[in-house]
C-alpha positions in Angstrom: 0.0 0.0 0.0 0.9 3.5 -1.0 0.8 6.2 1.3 0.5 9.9 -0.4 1.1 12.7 1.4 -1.9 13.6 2.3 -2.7 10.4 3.8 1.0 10.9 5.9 -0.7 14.3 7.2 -4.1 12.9 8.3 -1.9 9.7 9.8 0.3 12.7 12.1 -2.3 14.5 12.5 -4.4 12.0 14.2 -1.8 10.7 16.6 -0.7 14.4 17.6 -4.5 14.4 18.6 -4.2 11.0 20.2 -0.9 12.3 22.4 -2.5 15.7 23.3 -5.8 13.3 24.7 -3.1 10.9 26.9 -1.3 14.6 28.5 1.7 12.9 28.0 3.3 16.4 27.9 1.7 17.6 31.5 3.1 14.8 33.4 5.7 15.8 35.9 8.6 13.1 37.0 9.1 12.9 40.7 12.7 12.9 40.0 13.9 15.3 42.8 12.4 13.8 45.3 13.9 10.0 44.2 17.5 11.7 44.2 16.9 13.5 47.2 16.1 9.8 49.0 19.4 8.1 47.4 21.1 10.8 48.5 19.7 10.7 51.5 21.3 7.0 51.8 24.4 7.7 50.3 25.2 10.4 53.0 24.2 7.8 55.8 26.2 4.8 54.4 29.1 7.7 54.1 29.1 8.6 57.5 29.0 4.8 58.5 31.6 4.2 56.3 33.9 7.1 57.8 33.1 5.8 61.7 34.6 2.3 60.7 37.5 3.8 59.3 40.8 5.1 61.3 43.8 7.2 59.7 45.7 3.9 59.2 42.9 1.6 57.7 44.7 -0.4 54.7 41.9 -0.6 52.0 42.3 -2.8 48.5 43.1 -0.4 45.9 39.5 -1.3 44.4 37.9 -0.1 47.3 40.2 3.1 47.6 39.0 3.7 43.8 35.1 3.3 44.3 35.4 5.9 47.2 37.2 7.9 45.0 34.5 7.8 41.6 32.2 7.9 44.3 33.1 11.1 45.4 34.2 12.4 41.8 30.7 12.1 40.9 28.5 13.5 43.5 31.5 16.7 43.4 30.5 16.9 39.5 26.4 17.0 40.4 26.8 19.8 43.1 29.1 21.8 40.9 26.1 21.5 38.5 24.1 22.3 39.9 25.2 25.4 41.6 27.0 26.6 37.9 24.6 25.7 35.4 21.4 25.4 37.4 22.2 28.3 39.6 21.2 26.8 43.1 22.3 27.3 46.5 24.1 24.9 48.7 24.6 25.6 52.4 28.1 24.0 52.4 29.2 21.1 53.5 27.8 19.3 56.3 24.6 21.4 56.2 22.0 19.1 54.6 19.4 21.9 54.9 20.8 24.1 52.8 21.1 27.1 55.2 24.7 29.2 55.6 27.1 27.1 57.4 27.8 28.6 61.3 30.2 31.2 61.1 33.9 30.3 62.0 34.9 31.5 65.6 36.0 35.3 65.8 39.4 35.5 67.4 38.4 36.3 70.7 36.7 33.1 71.1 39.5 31.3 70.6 41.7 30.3 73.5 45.3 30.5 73.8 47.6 28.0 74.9 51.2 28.2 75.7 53.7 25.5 74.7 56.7 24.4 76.9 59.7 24.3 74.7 62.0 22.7 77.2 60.1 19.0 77.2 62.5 16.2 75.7 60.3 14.5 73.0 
């Protein structure tokens, strides 16, 4: 069978109309909310992660490399986000995204002296 172009047009035509019945186009993905839950589970595996560790833990060079991509790729998303997408993070360590505490002023800091004469 032969399709003219006419026919093509009525063919389009009618499943433009069948698309615009099914609101395919007003659907919203919950997609924020999905990567806000993995997220969510990646920053608490993280932090469990980080308590069974010590300064000299000897990890497999695989498992030195998946921390690594791991951390790579979640750097790339917030960069991302803030430069392209032009949101706001609150720092690190602030999951709500509200400005970090500020650092202590210098009077709040206190002073200790150091005895140079111990052997060591």
């Amino acid at each position: 069978m032969k399709i003219n172009e006419s026919k093509l047009k009525q063919i389009i035509a009618e499943e433009m109309a069948a698309i615009e019945d099914k609101k395919y186009f007003d659907h919203t993905d919950e997609e924020g909310g999905m990567a806000k839950r993995q997220l969510e589970h990646l920053a608490q595996y993280a932090n469990e992660l980080a308590g069974m560790l010590d300064e000299t833990t000897q990890l497999e060079g695989w498992v030195q490399s998946k921390i690594t991509l791991a951390q790579d790729y979640i750097s790339k998303v917030k960069h991302y986000l803030e430069d392209e997408l032009g949101m706001v993070s609150g720092g690190c360590g602030d999951p709500m995204g509200q400005p970090a505490e500020p650092l202590m002023g210098m009077d709040d800091v206190e002073v200790y002296e150091i005895d140079e004469d111990l052997d060591t």
